[in-house]
N, C-alpha and C positions, 0 to 999 in steps of 0.2 A: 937411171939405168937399172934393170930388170936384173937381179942377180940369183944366179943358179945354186941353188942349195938342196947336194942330194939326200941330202941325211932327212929334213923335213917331206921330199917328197916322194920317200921312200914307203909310203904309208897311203894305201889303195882304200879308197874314199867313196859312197854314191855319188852321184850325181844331182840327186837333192829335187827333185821334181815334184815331190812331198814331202813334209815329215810328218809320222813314221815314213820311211820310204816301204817299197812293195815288197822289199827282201824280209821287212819287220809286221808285215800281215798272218794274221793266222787262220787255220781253218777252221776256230771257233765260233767265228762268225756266220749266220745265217740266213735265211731268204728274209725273215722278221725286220732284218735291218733296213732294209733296203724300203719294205712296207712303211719302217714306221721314219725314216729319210725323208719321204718322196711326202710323207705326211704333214712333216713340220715346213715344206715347202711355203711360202708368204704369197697369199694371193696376186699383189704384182710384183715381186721381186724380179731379175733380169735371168735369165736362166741360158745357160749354153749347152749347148749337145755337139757330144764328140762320136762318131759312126766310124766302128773299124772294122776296115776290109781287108779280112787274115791272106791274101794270095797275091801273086805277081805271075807274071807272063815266065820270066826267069827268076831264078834264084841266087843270088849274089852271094860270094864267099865271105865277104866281110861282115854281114847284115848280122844285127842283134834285132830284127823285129822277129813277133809272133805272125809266121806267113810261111805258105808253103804252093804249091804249083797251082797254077793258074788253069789244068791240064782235063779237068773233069767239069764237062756242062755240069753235068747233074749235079754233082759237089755243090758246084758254083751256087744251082739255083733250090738247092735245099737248103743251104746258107741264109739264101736271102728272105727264103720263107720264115725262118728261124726269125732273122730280124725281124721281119713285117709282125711275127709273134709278141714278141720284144717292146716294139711299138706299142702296139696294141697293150700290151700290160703297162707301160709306164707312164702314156696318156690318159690311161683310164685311170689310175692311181692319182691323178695329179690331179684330174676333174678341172679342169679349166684352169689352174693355180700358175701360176708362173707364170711368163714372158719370154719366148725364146726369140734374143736375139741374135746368137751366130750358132751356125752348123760349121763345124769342120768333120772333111773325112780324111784319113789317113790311112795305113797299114804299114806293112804290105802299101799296094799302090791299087789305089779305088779304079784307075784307069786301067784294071787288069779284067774289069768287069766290058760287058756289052752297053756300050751308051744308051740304047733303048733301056737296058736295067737299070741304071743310073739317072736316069731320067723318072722311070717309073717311083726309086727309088725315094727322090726329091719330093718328088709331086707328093706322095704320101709323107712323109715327116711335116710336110707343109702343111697339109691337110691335118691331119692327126694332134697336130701341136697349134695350131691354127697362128703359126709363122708368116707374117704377112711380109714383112722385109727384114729377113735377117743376113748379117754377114757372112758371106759363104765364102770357106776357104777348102783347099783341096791341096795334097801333096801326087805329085806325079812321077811317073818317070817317061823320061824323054823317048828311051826304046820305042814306045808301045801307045806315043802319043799323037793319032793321024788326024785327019779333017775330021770326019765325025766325033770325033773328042771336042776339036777344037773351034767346031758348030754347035755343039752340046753348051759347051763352056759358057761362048757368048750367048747363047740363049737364056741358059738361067742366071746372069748376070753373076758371074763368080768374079769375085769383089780380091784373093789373096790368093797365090797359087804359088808350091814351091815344088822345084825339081830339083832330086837325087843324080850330083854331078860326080862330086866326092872328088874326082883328081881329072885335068885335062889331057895329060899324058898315056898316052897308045900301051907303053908299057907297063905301065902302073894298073891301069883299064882291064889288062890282059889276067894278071898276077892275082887281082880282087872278082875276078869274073863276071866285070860290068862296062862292055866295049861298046864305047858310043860316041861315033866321029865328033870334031869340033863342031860340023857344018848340020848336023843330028841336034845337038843341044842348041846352036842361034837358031835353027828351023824351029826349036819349040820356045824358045820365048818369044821370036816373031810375031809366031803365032797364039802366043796368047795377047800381048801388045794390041795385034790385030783384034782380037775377041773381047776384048774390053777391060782386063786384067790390069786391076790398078798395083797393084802392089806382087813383084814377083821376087821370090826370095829361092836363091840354088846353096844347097849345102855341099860344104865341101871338106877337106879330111885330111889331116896332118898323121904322121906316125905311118904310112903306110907301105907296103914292101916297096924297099929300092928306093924311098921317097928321099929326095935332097930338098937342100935350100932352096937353091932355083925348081925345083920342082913348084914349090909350095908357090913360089915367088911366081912364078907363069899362070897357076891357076888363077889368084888373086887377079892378075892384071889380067886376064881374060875375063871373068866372072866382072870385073869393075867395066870395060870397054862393052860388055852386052849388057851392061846398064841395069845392074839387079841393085834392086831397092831395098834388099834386105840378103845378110850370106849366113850362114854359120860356118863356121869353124872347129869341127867338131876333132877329138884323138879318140884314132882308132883304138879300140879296148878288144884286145886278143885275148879271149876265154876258150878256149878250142874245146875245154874240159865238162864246159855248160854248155856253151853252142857246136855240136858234131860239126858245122861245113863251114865255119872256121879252119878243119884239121889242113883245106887244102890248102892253104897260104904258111908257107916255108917259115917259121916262125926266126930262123936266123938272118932273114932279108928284113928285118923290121930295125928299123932306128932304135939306138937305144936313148936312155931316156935325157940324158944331155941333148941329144939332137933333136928329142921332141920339145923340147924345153925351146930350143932357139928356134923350130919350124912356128911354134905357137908365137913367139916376142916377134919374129919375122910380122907374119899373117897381122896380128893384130898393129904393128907400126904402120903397114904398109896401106890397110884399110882406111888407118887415122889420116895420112899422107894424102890420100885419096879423097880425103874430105865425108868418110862415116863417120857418125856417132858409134862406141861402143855401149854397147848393148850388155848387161851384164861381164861374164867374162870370158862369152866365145861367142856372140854373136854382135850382127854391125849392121847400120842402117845409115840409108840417106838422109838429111836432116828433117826432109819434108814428110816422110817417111812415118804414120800415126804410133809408131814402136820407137822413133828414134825421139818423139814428141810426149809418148809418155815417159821413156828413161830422163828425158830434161826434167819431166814437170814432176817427177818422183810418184808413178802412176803406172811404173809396169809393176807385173806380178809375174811367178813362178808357178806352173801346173805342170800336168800330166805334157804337155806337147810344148813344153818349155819356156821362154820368156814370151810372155805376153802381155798387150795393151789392155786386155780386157778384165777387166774391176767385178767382174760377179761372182759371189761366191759361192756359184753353185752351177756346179758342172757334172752332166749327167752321161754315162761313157754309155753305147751303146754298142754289142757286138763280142764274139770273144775275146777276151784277155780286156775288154776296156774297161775303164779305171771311172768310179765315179765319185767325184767330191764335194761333202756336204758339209756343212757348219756343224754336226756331232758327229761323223764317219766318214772313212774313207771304203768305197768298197768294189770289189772286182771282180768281173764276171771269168768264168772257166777259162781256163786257156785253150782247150781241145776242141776243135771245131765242133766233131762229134756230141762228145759230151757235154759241150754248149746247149747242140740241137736237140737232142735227148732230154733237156731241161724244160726247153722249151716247150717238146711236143706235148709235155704234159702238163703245159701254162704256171710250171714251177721259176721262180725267178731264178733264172743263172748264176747268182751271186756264189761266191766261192770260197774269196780269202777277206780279211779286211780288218779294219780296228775301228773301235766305238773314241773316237777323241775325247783324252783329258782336258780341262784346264791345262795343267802343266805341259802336254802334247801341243795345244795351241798356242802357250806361249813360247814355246820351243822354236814351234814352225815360223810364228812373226819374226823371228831373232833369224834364222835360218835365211828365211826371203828376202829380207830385208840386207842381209849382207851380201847376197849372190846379186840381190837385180841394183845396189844404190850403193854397195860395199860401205854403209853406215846400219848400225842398229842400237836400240838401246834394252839390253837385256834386265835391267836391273842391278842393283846392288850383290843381292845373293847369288843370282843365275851368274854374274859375273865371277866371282868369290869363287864358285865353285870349279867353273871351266879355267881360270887360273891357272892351273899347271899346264893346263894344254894351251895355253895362250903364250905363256911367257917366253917360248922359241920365237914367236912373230914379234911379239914385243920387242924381245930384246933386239932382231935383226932390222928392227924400224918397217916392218911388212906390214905392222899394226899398232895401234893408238888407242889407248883408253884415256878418254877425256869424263870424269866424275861416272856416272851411269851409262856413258856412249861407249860403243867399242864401234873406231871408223879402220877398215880397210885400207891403207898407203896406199898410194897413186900407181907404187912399183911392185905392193902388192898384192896385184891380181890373180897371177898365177896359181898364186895358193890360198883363191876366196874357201875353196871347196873346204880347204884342212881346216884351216879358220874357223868355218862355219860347223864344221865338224866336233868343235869344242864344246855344242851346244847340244848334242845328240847323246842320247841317255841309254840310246842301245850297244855305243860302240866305243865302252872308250880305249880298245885298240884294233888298229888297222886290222883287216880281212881281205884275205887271197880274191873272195867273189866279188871283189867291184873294181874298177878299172882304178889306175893310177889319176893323180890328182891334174897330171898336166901328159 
């Protein structure tokens, strides 16, 4: 049994999607980097490209993405020019080197674009990278997801598609400013079903205003009955202070952290009931499932766009605020649309914030991923030695096990991989207001 301990999880954590994470980037970094990255790239090595589209049709109250209205043609397709700029600089830098074999887009929601753009779009990064079949994944939102989307879809064979459900409930929908009938969200998995979409993953959201047990508990069994092959389970993180359109969600309707604590142990028992694999320690998959197949075979990893099956280690972000990670840097383009494209028109690389990887930063990070996606790591003797006093809470409450040089994560655990993992981090060794709570 899963036991609640608030004194441990009183202490606001990243979320670990790198280490250094993006809070510990600095603006020391410069476009050089990014040159001499793309340079040490390995003539076949497997290379993935991540393409982010900063806008949405609507703008939702709860969102922590970098995205803003969907509302200006023009915005839209100087944006895109920017990219096709973009392109063009980091295909020519690469000179044939790499192997790209998956595109994913995200934002914001790609589907906020004109499918004729999106289509345009493809064709060229195909072209440009000379992508012959890679895995293509795409995040959606169901609003704004009609036929021509989901003609588009099946035509360029999009292989992973996940929709932004967050909660099934009218009122919950209303409160977050993202209303979208039940019969709205099985119209768009149908429809990708129908389009060829093997693999569809809906994220969904604990902690959020008004939310109860049975809240949580209806969305699960909905999201299970329309047969999604993959869910996350993500808590809501109320920053109203970083994010302004946060400020509209009533911050005393929000559960407090005991009842996020039981909505999170709910979701995930109910998932396992259901016959998912857990997937690190908030997301879930079906067994057949290529995520739920590398969590068995100890072969998922942690990136910018969360647990993933995919083993390359080099991932190249394309777009404002995208994130690209390379075996000596991590680095990241502008977050300002503008100031993006202002970069770009002057064929300057966008790079912005970012860190040159130690040794010690890399062995940091193996220890870090290794206990969010497999909750086992083996840090060392020393590295052990040292995170010691920040271990010894989980120790003693049996959350965690040091066996000789292993530190394994308990079964019951999970809840507090992040804090765990947290012992390992050289930038923080106490909690901080700016990152969300650990559960």
């Amino acid at each position: 049994m899963t036991i609640y301990h608030p004194d441990l999880l009183a202490r606001a954590v990243p979320r670990y999607t790198s280490y250094p994470t993006a809070a510990d980037f600095t603006d020391g970094i410069g476009p050089r980097a990014m040159t001499d990255a793309l340079a040490a790239v390995r003539p076949d090595e497997p290379l993935s490209l991540y393409v982010h589209i900063p806008f949405c049709q609507e703008i939702c109250a709860y969102c922590g993405c970098n995205t803003g209205r969907a509302n200006r043609p023009h915005r839209l397709q100087s944006y895109l020019d920017a990219l096709d700029r973009e392109i063009d600089l980091v295909a020519d830098a690469l000179a044939g080197r790499g192997r790209v074999t998956r595109i994913a887009f995200g934002g914001g929601s790609p589907n906020a674009l004109d499918p004729r753009d999106f289509a345009r779009l493809t064709e060229r990064l195909a072209t440009r990278f000379a992508a012959t079949a890679p895995i293509l994944s795409i995040e959606l939102d169901p609003r704004t997801l009609d036929r021509d989307w989901l003609d588009l879809i099946g035509a360029l064979g999009v292989a992973r598609a996940s929709l932004g459900v967050q909660s099934f409930d009218p009122a919950i929908q209303q409160a977050i400013g993202r209303v979208q009938p039940d019969r709205m969200i099985a119209d768009a998995v149908a429809g990708l079903r129908g389009a060829g979409v093997s693999s569809i993953n809906l994220d969904l959201m604990y902690g959020l205003p008004a939310q109860s047990l049975a809240h949580v508990a209806d969305s699960i069994t909905r999201a299970v009955d329309l047969g999604a092959d993959r869910a996350a389970l993500f808590g809501y993180a109320h920053l109203p202070a970083v994010l302004h359109r946060q400020r509209a969600i009533d911050a005393s309707d929000l559960p407090d952290t005991r009842i996020r604590f039981a909505q999170a142990a709910l979701g995930r028992r109910l998932f396992l009931d259901h016959g998912y694999r857990a997937v690190g320690f908030d997301h879930f998959a079906r067994p057949g499932d290529p995520m739920a197949i590398a969590a068995d075979n100890h072969r998922l990893h942690r990136n910018f766009q969360g647990f993933t099956d995919d083993g390359g280690a080099t991932l190249i972000g394309l777009g404002a605020s995208a994130i690209s990670q390379f075996r000596g840097a991590i680095l990241q383009n502008e977050k300002q649309p503008g100031r993006y494209r202002m970069r770009l028109s002057a064929a300057v690389w966008p790079v912005q914030r970012g860190v040159r990887l130690t040794p010690d930063m890399r062995q940091r990070a193996r220890v870090i991923e290794g206990l969010l996606c497999h909750g086992v790591a083996r840090p060392g003797i020393a590295l052990l030695q040292a995170a010691a006093p920040a271990l010894d809470p989980f120790v003693e409450w049996n959350l965690a096990r040091i066996d000789g040089d292993r530190l394994h994560i308990a079964p019951d655990g999970w809840p507090y991989a992040r804090l765990i993992a947290a012992a390992f981090d050289a930038y923080r060794p106490v909690g901080s207001g700016r990152f969300s709570h650990a559960v």
